[in-house]
N, CA, C and O atoms as a MOPAC input file, in Angstrom:
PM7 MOZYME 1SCF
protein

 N      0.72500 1   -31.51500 1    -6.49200 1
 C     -0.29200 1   -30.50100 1    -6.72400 1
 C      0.13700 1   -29.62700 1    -7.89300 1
 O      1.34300 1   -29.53700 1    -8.12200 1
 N     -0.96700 1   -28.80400 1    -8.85300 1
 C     -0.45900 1   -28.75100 1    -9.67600 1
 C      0.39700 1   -26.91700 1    -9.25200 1
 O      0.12300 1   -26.32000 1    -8.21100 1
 N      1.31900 1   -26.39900 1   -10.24300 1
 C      2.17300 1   -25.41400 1    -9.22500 1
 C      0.98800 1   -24.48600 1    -9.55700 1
 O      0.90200 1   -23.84800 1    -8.50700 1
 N     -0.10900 1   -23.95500 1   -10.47900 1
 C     -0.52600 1   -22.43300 1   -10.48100 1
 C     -1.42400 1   -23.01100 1    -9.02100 1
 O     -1.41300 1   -22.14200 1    -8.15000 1
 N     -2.18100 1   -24.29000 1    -8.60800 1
 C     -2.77000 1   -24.02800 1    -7.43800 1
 C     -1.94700 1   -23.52100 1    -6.14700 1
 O     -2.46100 1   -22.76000 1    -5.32800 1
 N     -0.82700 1   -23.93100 1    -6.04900 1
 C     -0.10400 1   -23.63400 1    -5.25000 1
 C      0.34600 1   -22.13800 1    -5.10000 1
 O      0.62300 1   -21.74600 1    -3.96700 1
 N      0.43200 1   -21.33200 1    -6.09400 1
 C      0.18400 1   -20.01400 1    -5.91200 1
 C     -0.30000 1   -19.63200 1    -5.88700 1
 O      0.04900 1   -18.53100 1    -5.46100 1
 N     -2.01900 1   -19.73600 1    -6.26900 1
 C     -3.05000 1   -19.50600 1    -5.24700 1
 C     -3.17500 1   -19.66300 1    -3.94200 1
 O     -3.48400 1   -18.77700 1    -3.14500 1
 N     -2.96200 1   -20.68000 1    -3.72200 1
 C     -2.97100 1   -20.82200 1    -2.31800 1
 C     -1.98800 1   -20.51400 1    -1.99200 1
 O     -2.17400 1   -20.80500 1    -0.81000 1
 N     -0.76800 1   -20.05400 1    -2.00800 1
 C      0.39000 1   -19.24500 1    -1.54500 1
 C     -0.05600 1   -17.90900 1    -1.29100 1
 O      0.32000 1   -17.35200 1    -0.25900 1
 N     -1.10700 1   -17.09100 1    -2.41900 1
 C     -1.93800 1   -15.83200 1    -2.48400 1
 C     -3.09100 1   -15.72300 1    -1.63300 1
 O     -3.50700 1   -14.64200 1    -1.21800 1
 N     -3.63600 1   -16.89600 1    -1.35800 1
 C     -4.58800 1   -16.54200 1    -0.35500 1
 C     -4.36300 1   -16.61900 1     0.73600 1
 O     -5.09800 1   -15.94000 1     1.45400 1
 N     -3.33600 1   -17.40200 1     1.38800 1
 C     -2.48900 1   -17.11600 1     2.74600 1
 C     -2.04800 1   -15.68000 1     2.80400 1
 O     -1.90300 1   -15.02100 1     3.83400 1
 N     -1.82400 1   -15.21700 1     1.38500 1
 C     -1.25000 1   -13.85500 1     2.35200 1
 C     -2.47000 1   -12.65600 1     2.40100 1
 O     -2.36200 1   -11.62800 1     3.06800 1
 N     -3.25000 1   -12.88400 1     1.84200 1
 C     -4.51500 1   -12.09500 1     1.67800 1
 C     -5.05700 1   -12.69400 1     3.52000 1
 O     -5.09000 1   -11.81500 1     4.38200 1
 N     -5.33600 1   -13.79300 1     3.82500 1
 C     -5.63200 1   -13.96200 1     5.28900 1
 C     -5.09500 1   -12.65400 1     5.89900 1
 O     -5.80200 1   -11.89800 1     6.56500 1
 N     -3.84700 1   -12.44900 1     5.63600 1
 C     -3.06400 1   -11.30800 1     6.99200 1
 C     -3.73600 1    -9.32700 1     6.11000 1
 O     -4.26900 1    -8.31200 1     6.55700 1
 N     -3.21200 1    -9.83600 1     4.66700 1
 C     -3.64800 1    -8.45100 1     3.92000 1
 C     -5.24100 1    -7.91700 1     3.83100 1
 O     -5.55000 1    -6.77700 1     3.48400 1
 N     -5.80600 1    -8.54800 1     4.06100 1
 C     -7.60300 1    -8.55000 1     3.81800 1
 C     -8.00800 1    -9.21400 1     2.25400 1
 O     -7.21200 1    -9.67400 1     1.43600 1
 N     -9.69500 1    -9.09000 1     2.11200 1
 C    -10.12300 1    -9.92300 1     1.12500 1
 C     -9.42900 1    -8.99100 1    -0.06300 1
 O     -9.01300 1    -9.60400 1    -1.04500 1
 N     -9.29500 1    -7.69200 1    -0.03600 1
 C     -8.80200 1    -6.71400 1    -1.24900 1
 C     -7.58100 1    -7.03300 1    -1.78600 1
 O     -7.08700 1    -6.55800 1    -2.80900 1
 N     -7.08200 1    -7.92100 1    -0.99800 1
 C     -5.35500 1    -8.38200 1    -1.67200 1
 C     -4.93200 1    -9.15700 1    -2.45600 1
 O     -3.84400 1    -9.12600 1    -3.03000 1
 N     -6.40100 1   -10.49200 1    -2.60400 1
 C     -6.60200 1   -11.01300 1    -3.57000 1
 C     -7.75300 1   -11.38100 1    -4.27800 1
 O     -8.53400 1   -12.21200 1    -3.81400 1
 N     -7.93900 1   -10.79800 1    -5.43500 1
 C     -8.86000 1   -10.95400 1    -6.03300 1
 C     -9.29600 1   -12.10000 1    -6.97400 1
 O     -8.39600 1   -12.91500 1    -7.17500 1
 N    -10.68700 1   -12.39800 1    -7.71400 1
 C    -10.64800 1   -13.46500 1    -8.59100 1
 C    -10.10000 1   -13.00700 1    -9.88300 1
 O     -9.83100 1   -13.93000 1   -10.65100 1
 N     -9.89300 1   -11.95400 1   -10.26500 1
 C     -9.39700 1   -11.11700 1   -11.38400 1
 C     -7.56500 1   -11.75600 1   -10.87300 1
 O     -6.82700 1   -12.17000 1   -11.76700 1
 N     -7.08100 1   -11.73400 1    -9.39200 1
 C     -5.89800 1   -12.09700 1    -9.55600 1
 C     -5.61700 1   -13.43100 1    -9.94500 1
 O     -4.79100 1   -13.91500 1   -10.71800 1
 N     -6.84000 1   -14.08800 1    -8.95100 1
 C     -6.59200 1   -15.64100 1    -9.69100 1
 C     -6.39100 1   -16.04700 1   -11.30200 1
 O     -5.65700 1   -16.75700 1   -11.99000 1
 N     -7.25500 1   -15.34800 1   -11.41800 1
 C     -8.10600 1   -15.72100 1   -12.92700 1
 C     -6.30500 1   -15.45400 1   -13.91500 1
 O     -5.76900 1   -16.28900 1   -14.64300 1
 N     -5.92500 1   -14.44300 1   -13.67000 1
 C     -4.40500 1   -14.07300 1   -14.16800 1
 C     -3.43200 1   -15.37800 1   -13.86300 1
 O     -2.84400 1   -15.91300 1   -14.80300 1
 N     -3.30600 1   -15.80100 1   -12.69000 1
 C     -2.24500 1   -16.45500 1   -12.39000 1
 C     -2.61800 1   -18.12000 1   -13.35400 1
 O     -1.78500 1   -18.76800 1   -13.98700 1
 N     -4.03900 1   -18.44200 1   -13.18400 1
 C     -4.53600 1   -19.42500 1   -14.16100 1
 C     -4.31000 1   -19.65900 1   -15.61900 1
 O     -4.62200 1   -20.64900 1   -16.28000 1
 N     -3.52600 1   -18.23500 1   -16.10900 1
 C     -3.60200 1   -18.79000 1   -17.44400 1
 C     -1.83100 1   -18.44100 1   -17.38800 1
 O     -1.31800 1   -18.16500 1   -18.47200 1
 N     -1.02500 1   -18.45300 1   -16.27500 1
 C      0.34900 1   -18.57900 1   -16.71800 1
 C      0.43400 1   -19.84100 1   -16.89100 1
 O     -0.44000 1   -20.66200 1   -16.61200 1
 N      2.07100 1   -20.17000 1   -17.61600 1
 C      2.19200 1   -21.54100 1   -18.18600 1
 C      2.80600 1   -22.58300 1   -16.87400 1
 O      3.42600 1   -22.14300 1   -15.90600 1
 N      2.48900 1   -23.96800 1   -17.09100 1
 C      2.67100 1   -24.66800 1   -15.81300 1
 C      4.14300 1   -24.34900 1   -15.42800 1
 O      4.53900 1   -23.97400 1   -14.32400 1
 N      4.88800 1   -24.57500 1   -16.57100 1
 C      6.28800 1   -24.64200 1   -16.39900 1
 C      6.82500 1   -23.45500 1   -15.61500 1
 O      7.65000 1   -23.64700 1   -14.72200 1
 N      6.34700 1   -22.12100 1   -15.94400 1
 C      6.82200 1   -20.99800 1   -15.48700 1
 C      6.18000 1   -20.73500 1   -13.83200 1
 O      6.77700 1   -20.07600 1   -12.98000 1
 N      4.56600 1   -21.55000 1   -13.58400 1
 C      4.23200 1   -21.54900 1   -12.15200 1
 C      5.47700 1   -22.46400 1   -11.42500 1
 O      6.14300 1   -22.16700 1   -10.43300 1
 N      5.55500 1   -23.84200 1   -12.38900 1
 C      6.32300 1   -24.69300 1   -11.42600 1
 C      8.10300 1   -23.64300 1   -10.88000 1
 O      8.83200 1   -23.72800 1    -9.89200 1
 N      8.13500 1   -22.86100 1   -12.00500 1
 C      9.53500 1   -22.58600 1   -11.70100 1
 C      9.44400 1   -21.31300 1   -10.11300 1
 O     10.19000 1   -21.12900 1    -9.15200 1
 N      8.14500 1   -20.70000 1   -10.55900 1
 C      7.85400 1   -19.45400 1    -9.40600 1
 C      7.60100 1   -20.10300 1    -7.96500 1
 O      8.17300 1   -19.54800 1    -7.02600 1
 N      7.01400 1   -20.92500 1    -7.76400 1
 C      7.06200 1   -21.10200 1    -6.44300 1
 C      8.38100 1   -22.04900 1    -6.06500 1
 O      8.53000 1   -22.26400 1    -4.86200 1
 N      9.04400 1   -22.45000 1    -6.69000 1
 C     10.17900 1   -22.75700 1    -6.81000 1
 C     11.30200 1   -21.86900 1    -6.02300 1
 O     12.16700 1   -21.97900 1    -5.15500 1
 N     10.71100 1   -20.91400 1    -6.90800 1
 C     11.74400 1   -19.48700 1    -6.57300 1
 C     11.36200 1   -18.94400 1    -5.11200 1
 O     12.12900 1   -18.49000 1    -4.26300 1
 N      9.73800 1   -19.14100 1    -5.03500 1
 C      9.68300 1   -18.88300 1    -3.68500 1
 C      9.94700 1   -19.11400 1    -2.57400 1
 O     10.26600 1   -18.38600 1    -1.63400 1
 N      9.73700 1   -20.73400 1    -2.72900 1
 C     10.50700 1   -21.34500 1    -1.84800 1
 C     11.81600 1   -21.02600 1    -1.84500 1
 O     12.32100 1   -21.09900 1    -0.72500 1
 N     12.47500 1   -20.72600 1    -2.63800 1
 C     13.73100 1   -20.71400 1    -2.07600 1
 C     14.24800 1   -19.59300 1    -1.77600 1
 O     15.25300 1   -19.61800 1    -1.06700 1
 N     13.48500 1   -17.75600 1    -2.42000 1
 C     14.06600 1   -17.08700 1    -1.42000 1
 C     13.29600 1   -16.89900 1    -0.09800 1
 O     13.38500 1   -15.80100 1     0.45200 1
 N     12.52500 1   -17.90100 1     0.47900 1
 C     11.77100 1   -17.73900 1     1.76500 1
 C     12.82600 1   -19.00600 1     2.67900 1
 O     13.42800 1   -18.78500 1     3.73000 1
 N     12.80900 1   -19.98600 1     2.10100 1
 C     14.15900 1   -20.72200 1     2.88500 1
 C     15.59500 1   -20.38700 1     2.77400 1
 O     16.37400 1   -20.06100 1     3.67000 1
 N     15.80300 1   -20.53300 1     1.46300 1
 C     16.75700 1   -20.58200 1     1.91100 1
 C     18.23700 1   -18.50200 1     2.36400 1
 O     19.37300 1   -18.36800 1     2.81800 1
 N     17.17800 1   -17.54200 1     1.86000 1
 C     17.22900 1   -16.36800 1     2.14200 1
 C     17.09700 1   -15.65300 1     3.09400 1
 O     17.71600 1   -14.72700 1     3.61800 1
 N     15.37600 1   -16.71400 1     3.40800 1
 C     14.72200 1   -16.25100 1     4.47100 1
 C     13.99100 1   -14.47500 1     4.69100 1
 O     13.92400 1   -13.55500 1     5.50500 1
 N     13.53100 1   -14.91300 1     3.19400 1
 C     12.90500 1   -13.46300 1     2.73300 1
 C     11.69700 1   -13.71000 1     3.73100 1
 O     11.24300 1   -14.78600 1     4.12100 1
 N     11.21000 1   -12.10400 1     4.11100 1
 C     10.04300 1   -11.80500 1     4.82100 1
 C      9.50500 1   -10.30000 1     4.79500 1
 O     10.19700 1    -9.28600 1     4.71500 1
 N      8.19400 1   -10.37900 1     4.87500 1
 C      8.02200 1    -8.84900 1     4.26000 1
 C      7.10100 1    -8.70600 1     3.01200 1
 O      7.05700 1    -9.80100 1     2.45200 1
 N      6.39000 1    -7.82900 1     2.39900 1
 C      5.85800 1    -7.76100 1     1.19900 1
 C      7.20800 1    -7.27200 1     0.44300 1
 O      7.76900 1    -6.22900 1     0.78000 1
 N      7.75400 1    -8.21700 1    -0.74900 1
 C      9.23600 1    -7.64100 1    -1.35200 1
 C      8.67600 1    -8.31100 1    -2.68800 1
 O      7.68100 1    -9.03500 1    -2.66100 1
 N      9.33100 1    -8.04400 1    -3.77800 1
 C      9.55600 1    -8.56000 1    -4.99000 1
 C      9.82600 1   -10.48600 1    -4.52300 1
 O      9.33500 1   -11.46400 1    -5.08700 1
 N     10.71300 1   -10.44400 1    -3.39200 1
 C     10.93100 1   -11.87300 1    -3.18200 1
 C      9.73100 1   -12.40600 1    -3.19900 1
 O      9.47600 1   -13.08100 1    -4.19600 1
 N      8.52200 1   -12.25600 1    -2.00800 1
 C      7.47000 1   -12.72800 1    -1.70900 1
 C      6.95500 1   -12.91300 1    -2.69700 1
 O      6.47200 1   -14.04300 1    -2.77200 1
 N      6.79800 1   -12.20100 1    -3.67900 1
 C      5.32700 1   -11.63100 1    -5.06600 1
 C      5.75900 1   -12.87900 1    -6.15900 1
 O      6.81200 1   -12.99700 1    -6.78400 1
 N      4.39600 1   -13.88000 1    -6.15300 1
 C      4.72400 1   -14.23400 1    -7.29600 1
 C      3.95400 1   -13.32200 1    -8.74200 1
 O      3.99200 1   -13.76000 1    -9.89200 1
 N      3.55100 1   -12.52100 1    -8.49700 1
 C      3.33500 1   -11.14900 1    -9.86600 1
 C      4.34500 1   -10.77800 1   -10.06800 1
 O      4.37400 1   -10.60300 1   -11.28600 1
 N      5.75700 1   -10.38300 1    -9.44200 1
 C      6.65100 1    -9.63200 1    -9.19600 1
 C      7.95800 1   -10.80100 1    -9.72700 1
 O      8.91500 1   -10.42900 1   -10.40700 1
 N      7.72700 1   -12.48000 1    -9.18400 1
 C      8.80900 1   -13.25700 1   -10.39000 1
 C      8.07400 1   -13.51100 1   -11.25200 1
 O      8.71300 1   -14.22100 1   -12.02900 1
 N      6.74300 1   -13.32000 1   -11.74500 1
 C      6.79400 1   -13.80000 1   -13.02500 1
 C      6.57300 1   -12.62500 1   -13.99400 1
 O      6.23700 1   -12.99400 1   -15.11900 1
 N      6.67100 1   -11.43300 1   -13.83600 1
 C      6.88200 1    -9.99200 1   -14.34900 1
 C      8.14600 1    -9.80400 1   -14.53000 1
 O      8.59400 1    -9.41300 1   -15.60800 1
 N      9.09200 1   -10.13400 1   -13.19300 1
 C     10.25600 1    -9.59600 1   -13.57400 1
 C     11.85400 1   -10.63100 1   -14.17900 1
 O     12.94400 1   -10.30400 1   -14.65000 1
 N     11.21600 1   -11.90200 1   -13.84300 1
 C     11.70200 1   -12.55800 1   -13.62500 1
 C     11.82600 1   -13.03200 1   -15.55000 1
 O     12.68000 1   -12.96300 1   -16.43400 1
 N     10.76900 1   -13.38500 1   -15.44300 1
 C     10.34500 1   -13.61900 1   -16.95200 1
 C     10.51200 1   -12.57100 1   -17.93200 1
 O     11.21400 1   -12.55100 1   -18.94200 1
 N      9.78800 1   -11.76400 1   -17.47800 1
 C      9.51300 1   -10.53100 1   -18.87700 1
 C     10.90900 1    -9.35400 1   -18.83600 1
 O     11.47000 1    -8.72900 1   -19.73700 1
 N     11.09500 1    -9.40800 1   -17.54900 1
 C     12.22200 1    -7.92300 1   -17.25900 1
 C     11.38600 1    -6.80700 1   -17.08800 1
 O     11.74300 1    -5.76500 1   -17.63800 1
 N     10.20400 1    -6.81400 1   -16.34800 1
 C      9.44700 1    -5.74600 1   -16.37400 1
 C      8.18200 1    -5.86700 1   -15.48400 1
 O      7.69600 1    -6.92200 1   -15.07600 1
 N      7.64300 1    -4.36000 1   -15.20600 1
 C      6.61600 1    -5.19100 1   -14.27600 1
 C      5.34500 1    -4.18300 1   -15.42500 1
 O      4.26100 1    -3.87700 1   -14.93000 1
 N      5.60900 1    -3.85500 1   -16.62000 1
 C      4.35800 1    -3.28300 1   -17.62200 1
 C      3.21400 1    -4.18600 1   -17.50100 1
 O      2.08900 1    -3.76500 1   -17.23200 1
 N      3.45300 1    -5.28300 1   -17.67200 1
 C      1.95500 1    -6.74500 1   -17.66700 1
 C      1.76900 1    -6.98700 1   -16.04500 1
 O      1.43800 1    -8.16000 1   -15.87200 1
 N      1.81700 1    -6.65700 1   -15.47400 1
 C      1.38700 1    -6.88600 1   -14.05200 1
 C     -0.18200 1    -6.92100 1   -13.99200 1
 O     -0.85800 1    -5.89800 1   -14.10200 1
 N     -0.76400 1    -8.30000 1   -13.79300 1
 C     -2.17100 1    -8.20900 1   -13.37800 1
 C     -2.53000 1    -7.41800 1   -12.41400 1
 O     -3.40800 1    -6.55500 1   -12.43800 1
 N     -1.64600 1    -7.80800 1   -11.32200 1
 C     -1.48000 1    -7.16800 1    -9.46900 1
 C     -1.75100 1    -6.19100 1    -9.73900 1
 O     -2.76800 1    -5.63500 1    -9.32600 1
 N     -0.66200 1    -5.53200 1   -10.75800 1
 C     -0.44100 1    -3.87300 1   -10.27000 1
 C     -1.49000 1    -3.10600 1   -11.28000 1
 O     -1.61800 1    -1.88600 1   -11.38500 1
 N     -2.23400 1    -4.16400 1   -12.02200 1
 C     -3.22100 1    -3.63700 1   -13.19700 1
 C     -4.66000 1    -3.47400 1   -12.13800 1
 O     -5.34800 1    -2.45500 1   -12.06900 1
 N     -4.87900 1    -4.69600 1   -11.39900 1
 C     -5.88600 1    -4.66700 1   -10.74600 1
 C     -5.94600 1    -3.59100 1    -9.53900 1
 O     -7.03900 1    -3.05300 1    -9.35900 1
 N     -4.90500 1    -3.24200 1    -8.72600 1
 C     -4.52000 1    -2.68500 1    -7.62900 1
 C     -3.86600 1    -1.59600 1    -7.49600 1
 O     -3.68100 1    -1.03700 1    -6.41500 1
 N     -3.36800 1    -1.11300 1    -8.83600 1
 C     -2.53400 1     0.01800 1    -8.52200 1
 C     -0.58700 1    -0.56700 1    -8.38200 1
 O      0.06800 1    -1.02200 1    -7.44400 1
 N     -0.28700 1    -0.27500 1    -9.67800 1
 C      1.84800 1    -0.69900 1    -9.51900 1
 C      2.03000 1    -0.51900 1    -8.23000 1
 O      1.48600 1     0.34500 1    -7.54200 1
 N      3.04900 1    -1.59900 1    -7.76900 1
 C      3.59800 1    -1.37700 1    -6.15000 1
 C      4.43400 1     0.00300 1    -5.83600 1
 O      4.85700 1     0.14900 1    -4.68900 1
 N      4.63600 1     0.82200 1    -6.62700 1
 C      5.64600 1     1.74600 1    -6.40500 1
 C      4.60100 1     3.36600 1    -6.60300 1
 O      5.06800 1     4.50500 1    -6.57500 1
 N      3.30100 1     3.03300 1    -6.77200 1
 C      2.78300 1     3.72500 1    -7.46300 1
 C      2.12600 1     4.63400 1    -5.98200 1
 O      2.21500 1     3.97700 1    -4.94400 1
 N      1.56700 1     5.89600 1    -5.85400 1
 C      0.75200 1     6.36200 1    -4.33300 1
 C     -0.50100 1     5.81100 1    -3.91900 1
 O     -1.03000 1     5.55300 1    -2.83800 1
 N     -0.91700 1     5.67800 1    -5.57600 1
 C     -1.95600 1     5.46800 1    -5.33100 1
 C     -2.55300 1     3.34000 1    -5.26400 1
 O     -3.63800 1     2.89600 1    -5.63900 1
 N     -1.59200 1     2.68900 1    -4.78100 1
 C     -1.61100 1     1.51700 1    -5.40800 1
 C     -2.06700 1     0.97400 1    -4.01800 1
 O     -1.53100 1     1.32000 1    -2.96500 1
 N     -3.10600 1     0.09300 1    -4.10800 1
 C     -4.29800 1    -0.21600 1    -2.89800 1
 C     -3.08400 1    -0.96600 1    -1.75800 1
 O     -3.37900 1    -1.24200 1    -0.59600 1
 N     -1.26000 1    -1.29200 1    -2.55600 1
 C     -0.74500 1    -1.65100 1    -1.10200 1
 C     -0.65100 1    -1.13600 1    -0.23600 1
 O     -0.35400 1    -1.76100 1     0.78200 1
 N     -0.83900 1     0.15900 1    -0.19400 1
 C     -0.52800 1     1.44200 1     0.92700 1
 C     -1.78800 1     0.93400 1     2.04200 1
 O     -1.76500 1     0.97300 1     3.27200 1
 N     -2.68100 1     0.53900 1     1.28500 1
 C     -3.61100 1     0.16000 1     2.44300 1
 C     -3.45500 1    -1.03700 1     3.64900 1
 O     -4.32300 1    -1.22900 1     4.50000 1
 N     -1.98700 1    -1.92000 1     3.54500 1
 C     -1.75400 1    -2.74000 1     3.68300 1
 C     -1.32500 1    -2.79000 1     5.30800 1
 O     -0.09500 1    -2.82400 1     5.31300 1
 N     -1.83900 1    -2.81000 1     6.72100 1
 C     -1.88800 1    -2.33600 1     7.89300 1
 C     -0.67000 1    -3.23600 1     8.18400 1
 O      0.37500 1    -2.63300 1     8.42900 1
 N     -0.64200 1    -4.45300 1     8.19600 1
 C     -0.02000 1    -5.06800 1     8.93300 1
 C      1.15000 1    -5.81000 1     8.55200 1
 O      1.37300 1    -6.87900 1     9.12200 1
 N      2.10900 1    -5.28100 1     7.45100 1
 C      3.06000 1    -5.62400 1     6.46700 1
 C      3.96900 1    -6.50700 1     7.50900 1
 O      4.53500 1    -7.52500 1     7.11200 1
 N      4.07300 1    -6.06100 1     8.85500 1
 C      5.07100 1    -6.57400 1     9.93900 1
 C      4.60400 1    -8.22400 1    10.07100 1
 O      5.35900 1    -9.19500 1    10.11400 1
 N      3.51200 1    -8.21300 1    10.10700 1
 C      3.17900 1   -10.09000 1    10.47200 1
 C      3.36600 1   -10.91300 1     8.53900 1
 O      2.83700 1   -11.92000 1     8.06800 1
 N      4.22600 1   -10.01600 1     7.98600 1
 C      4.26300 1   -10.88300 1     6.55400 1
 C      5.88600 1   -11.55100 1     7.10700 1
 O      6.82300 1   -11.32100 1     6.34300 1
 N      6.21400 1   -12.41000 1     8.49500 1
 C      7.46400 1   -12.89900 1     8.56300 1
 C      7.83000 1   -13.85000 1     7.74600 1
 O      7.02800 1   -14.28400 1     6.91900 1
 N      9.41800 1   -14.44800 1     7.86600 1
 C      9.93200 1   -15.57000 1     7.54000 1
 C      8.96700 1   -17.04800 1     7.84200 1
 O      8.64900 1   -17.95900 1     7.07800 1
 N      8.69700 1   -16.82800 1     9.21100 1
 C      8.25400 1   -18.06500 1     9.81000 1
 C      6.39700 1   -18.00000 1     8.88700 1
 O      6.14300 1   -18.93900 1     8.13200 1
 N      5.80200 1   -17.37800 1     8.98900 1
 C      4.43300 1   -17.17700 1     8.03400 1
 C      4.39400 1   -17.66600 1     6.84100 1
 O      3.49200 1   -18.44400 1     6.53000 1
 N      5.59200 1   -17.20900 1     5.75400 1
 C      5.74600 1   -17.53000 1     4.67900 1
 C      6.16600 1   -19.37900 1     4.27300 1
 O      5.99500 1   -20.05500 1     3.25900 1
 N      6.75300 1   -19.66900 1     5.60100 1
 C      7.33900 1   -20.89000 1     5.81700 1
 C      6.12000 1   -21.77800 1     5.58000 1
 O      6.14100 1   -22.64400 1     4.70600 1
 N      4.67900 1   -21.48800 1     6.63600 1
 C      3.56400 1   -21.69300 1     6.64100 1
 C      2.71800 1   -22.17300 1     5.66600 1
 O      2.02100 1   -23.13200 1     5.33300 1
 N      3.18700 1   -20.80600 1     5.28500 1
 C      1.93700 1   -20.57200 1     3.56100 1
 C      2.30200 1   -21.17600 1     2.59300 1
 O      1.59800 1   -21.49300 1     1.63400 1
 N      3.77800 1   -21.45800 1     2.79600 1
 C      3.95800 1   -22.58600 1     1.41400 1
 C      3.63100 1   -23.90600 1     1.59800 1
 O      3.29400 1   -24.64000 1     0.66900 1
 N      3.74200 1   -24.38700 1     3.20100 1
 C      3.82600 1   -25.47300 1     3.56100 1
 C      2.14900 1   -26.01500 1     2.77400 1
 O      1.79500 1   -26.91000 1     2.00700 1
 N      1.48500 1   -24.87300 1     3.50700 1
 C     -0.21500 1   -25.16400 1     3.24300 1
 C     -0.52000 1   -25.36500 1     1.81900 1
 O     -1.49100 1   -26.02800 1     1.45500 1
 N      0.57000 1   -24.61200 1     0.74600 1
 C      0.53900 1   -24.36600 1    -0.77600 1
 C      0.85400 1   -25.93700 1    -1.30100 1
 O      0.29200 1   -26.37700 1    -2.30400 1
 N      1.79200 1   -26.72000 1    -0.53300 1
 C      2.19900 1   -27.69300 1    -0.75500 1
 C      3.68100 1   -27.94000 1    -1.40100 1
 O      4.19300 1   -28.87700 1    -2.01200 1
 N      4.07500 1   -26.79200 1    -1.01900 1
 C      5.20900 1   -26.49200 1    -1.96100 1
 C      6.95600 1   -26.61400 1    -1.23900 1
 O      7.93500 1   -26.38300 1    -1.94900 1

């Protein structure tokens, strides 16, 4: 599969638990024009700090906005996420609205990639 679908669909698994506001087509539409190489390397990364770390939680680990901002650039200034939604660090940034951060587990994420194909 090709990897930016897979982070879509890695993004819309977690929007299931976050609501429809967590991901937008403005987010898609962003993640569509990163380069294959740099999707293939991000869910890469995801997978592996969700296995083999066993990251869980909304974290920089989870976010693929957050490896390919920080990971890539050293920065999170180009953030679609945090352009569309408000920076994660920010008061006013629509994650605060985020009720149920506790069901973002290890075992979920395990899930969502599985479904991503990844």
């Amino acid at each position: 599969m090709n990897p930016r679908n897979q982070i879509i669909i890695f993004m819309e698994q977690k929007s299931t638990l976050a609501g429809d506001w967590f991901f937008t087509d403005e987010d898609r539409a962003a993640i569509r024009k990163w380069p294959v190489k740099i999707c293939r390397y991000i869910i890469n990364r995801l997978r592996d700090n969700v296995t083999m770390i066993n990251a869980s939680g909304i974290s920089y680990l989870t976010c693929p906005f957050c490896n390919y901002h920080w990971s890539i650039h050293r920065c999170c200034d180009g953030c679609e996420w945090g352009k569309n939604h408000g920076f994660c660090g920010q008061d006013d940034s629509e994650l605060h609205r985020l009720k149920n951060g506790g069901e973002f587990t290890n075992k979920f994420y395990r899930r969502a990639l599985k479904r991503a194909g990844a």
